[in-house]
Each structure stands twice: as C-alpha cells, then as structure tokens.
DOMIFI-296892 format. One line per field, with one value per residue (C-alpha): x, y, z; residue number from 1; residue in three letters. Coordinates in Angstrom, 1 decimal, always signed. Each point is the difference from the previous one (the first is absolute). Layout:
BEGIN
x = c(X/...)
y = c(Y/...)
z = c(Z/...)
seq = c(NUM/...)
type = c(ala/...)
REM end
This chain:
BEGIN
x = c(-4.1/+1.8/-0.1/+1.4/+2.3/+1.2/+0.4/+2.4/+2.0/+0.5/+1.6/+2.4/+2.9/-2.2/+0.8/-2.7/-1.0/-0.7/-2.3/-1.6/+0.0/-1.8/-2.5/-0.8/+0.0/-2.6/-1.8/-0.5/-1.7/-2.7/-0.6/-0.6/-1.5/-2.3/-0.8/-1.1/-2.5/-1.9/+0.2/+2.4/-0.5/+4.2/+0.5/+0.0/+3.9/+0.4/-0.7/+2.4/+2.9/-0.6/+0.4/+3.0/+2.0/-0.9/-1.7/+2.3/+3.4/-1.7/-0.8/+3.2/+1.7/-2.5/+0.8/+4.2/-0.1/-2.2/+1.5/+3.3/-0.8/-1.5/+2.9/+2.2/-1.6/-2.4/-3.9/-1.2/+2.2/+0.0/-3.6/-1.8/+1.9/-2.3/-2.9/+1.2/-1.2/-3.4/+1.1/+1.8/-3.7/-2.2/+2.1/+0.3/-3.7/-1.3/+2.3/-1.0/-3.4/-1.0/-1.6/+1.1/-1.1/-2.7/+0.8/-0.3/+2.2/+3.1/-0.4/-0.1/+2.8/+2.2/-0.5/+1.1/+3.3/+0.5/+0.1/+2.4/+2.6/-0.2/+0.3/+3.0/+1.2/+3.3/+1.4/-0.3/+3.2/+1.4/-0.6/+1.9/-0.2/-0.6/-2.7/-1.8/+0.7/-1.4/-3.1/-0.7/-0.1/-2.1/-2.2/+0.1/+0.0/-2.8/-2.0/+0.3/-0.9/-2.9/-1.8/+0.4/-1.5/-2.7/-0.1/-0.1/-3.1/-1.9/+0.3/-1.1/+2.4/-0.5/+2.0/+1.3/+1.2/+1.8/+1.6/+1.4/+1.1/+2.0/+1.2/+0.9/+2.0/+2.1/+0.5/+1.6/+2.0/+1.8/+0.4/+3.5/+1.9/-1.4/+1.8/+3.2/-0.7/+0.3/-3.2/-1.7/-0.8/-2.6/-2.8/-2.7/+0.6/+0.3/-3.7/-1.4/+1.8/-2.2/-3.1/-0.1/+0.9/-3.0/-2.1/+0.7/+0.0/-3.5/-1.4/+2.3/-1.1/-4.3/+0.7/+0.7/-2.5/-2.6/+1.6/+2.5/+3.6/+0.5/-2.2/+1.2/+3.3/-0.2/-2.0/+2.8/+1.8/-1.3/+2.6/+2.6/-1.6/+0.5/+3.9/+0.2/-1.6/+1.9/+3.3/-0.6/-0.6/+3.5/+1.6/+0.2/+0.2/-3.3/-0.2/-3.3/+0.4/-0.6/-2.7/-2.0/+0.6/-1.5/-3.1/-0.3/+0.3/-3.0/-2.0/+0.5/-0.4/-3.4/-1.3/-0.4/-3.1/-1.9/+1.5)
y = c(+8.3/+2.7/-2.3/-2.5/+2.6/+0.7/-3.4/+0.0/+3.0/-2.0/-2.8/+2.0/-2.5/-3.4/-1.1/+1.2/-3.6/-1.1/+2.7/-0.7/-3.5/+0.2/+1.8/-2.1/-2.8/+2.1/+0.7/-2.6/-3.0/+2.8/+1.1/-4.0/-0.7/+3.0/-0.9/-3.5/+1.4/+2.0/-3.0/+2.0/-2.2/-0.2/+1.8/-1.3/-1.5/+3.3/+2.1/-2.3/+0.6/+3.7/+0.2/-2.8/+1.9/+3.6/+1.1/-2.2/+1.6/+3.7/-0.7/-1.5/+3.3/+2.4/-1.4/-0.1/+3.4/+1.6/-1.7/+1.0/+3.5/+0.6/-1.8/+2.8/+3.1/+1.8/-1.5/+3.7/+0.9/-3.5/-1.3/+2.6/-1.3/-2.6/+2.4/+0.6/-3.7/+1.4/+2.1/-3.1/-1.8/+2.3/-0.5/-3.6/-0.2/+1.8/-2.0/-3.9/+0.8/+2.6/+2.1/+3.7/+2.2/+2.6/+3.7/+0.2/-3.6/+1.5/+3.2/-2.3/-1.6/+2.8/+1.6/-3.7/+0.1/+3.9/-0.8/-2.7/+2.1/+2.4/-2.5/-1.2/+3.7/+1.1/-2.8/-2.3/+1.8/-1.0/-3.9/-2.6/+0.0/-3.6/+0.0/+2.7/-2.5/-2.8/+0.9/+1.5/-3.2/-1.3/+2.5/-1.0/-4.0/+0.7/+2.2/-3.1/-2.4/+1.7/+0.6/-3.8/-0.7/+2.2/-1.9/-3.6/+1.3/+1.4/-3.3/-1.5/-1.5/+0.1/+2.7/-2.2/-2.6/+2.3/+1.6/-3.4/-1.4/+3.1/+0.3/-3.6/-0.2/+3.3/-2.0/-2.9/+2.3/+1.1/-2.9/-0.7/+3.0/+0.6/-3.7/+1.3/+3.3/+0.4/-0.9/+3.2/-0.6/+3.4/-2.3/+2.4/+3.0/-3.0/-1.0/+2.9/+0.9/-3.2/+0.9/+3.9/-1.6/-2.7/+2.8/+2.3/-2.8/-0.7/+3.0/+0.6/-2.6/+0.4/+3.3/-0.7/-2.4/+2.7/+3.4/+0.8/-0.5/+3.8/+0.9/-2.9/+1.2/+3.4/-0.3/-2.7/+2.9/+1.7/-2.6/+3.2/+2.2/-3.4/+0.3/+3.7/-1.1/-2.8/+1.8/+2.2/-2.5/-1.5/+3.8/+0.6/+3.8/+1.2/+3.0/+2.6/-1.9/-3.2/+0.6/+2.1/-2.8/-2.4/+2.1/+0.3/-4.0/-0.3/+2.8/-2.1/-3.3/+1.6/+1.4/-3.8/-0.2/+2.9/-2.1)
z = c(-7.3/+2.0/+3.5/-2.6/-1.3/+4.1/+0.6/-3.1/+1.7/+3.4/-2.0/-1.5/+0.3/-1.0/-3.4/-2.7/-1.0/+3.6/+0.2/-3.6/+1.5/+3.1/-1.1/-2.7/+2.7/+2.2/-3.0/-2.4/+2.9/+0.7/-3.6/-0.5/+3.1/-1.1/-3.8/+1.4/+2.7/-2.6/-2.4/-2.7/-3.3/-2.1/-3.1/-3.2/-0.9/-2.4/+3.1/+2.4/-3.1/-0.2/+3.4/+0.9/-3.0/+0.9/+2.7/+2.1/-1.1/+0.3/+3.5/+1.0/-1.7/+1.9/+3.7/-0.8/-1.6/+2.5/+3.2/-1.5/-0.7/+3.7/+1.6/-1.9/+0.8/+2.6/-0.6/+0.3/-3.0/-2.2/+0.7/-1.5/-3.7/-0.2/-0.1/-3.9/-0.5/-0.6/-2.8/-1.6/+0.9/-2.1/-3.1/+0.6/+1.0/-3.5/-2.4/+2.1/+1.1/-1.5/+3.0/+0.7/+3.3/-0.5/+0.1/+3.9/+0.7/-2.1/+2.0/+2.8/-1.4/-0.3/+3.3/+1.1/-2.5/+0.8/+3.7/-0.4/-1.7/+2.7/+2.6/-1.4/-0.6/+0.1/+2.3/-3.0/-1.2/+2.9/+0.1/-1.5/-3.8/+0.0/+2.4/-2.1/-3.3/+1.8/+1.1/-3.2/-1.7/+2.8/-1.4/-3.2/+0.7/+2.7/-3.2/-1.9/+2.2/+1.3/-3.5/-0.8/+3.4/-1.0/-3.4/+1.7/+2.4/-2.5/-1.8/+2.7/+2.1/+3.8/+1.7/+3.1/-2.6/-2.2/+3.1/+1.6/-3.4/-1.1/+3.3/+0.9/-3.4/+1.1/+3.4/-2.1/-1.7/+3.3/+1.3/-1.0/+0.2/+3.9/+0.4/-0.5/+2.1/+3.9/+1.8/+1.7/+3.7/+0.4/-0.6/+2.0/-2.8/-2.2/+0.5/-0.1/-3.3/-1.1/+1.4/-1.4/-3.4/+0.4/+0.6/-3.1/-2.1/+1.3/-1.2/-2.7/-1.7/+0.9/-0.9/-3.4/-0.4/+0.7/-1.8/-2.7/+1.1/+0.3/+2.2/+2.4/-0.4/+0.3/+2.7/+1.9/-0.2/+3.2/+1.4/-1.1/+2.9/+2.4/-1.1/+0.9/+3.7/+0.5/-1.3/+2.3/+2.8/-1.4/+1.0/-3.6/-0.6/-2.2/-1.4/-0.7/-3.9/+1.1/+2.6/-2.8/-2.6/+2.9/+0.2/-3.8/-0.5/+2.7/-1.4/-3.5/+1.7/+1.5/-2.8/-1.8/+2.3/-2.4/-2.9)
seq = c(1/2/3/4/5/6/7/8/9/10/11/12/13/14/15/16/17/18/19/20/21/22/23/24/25/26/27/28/29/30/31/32/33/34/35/36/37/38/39/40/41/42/43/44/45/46/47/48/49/50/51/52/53/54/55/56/57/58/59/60/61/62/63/64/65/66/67/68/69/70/71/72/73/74/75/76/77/78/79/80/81/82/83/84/85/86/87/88/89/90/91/92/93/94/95/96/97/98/99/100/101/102/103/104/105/106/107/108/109/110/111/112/113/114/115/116/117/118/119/120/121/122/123/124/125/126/127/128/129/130/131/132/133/134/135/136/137/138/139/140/141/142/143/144/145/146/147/148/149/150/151/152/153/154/155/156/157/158/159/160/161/162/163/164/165/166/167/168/169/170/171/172/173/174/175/176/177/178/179/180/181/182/183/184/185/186/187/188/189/190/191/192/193/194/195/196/197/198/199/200/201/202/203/204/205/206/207/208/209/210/211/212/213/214/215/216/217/218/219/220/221/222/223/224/225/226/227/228/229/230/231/232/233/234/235/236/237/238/239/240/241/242/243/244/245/246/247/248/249/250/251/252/253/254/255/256/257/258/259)
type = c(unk/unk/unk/unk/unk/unk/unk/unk/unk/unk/unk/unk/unk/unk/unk/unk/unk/unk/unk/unk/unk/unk/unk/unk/unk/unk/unk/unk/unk/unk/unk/unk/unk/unk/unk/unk/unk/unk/unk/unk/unk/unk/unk/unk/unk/unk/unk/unk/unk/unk/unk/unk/unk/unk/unk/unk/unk/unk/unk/unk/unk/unk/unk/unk/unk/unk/unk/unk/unk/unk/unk/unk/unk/unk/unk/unk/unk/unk/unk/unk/unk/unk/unk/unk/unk/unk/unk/unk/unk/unk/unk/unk/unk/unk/unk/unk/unk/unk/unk/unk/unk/unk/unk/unk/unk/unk/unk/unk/unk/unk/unk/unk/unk/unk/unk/unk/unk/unk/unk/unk/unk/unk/unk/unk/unk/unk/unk/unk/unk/unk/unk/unk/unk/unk/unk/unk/unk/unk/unk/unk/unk/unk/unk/unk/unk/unk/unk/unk/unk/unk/unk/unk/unk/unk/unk/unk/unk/unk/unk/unk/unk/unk/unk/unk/unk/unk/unk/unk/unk/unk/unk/unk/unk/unk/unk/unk/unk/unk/unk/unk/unk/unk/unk/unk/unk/unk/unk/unk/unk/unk/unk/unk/unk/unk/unk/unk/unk/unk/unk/unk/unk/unk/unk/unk/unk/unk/unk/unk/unk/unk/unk/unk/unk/unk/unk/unk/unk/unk/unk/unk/unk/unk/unk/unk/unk/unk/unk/unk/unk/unk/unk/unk/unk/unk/unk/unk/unk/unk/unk/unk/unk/unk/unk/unk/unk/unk/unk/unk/unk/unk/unk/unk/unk/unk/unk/unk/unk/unk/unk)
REM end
C-alpha cells in the first residue's frame, strides 16, 4: 500500500479518477482471470445486490477520497490517517459480525493506532484541512467496506470474486467523469500504481477470508512505516515523532504473530 501510496505522490498533477481508473483496469482482468483459474463458484443474487448497491459505492468513495487526500498533502503526514480505519473496523466488526480481538490483538491494535497518531504528529496541523477531511472518510468508508467484506467471506463467497466484482463496479463508476478529463501521458508510474493496488487487493481480501477484519487491517497498517520511508525518499522532512510512531506501528504490526 505505501509503494501504491508513492506512486500516487509521483502523479501529483493526473486527475484523481484516472488514477481510480487505471488501477481498476490493471486490477479487475487479474482478479477475474484469477477467480477463474481456481474455479471461484458466483454468489447467490442476494450477495451480487449487497455488493452492486454497497460495497461498490464504498469502494469507489475509498480510492477518490484517499487519492484525493494524498494528492493534497505530504504521504508521511496524510497516510498514516487511514491507520484510524481500524478503530472504525472493530466497532463495525462487533455490531455486523460479531467478532472482537482478544486482550493481546487490541493491545496490538493500539500500539498500531498510537503509532499512527504520532506519525502524523504535529505536521498534520500543517496540511491542508481538506486533505485531513478526506482521508478521514476514507477511513470511515474503507471501516465499512472492509467488515462487509469480512461478512460476504464468512458467508462464503470467494475472496477473488468479491474483490473483482466490487472493484469492476467502482471502475464503471469512473468511467464517465475521466472522459471528460485530460488523458495522463506518465503511463510507467501509471502501471505500477496498478500493479501495487493488484497486489494489496490480493491479500486484502485472503486476508479477510482467513482472520477478523481487524487484525487484517491493523496489521495493513505497517504500510504507515512504508510512508515514513518512502517520504523520506520523496525529501519529505521526518521528524523523531514520526520515526518513533513508524517503529511503534511495526512493533504492533509484529506482535499479531503471538496473537
């Protein structure tokens, strides 16, 4: 997510629905290429409503709002905002599911949440408001979108066929506003943007096919240490809060393994 989050920072000046766009095009033929090679069986049509009318719109909100916000601000300073998502996930999680994290994950979990603050530290007082407002919902849309994945694999539905349906609708929804919008012409950053979302949605969405959603997310957070190193790749200035939030977020991220 944080190479995804970099390539995002590169492309800077490329309108935020041709970057929803292309990676939706990257992603959704593998997804579907991949759901057929392990013989995925289709959900039942109350599963395909559930998610055509919801999951759909969440994720189509989650990649404007967070593309958006990162486009706005330093990735150092905005990327580690969407490690609140797995606050949002545990309430979501208990009231939907009905799973909570033992004693240790939540400890687990708030090292991951603690460290994100201070990753974000001061500097977030700094950054565009509307950045900061935006990825905050993508947090909140991402929370709810994750626990009705969660929800959908539990009931069964195969994780490579959720992930290219959800995702192919969101494409659908982007498709006419990046008609209207200049065409981008960095089409190397442009594939890898694809391939690095590809990837997380790979094991984003095993991951929840195998544990409850707030484990997987707190432990996609590690991503947040990624941002600090490739911030600081970017010659963004990090300061002794965000390199000590980084090592907190990995400690947490770590400690899921005793879990």
């Amino acid at each position: 997510m944080a190479v995804e989050h970099f390539c995002v920072r590169r492309l800077s000046h490329v309108s935020t629905t041709w970057l929803m766009l292309i990676r939706f095009a990257i992603a959704v033929p593998t997804l579907t290429l991949g759901a057929v090679y392990v013989n995925a069986s289709l959900p039942n049509v109350a599963d395909i409503a559930i998610i055509v009318a919801v999951l759909v719109p969440l994720e189509a909100a989650i990649g404007w709002l967070q593309i958006s916000a990162i486009q706005r601000g330093q990735q150092s300073t905005i990327g580690p905002l969407y490690g609140l998502s797995v606050v949002f996930v545990v309430l979501f999680e208990w009231g939907v599911v009905g799973e909570l994290p033992s004693f240790s994950g939540l400890a687990s979990i708030i090292a991951v949440v603690g460290g994100s603050l201070m990753v974000a530290g001061p500097n977030l007082f700094s950054v565009s408001g509307s950045a900061v407002s935006r990825m905050t919902g993508a947090a909140i849309c991402g929370a709810l979108a994750v626990t009705l994945t969660r929800w959908l694999l539990v009931s069964g539905v195969p994780p490579l066929v959720v992930a290219a349906m959800s995702y192919a609708g969101a494409a659908v929804v982007s498709i006419p506003r990046s008609v209207v919008v200049g065409r981008p012409n960095n089409w190397a950053w442009l594939f890898g943007l694809g391939c690095a979302f590809t990837g997380v949605a790979v094991f984003h969405f095993y991951g929840l096919s195998l544990a409850p959603a707030s484990y997987v997310v707190a432990a996609k957070r590690s991503s947040i240490a990624w941002d600090v190193v490739l911030g600081w790749a970017s010659r963004e200035k990090l300061d002794r809060w965000q390199i000590t939030g980084a090592a907190i977020i990995l400690g947490g991220c770590m400690a899921f393994y005793a879990v």
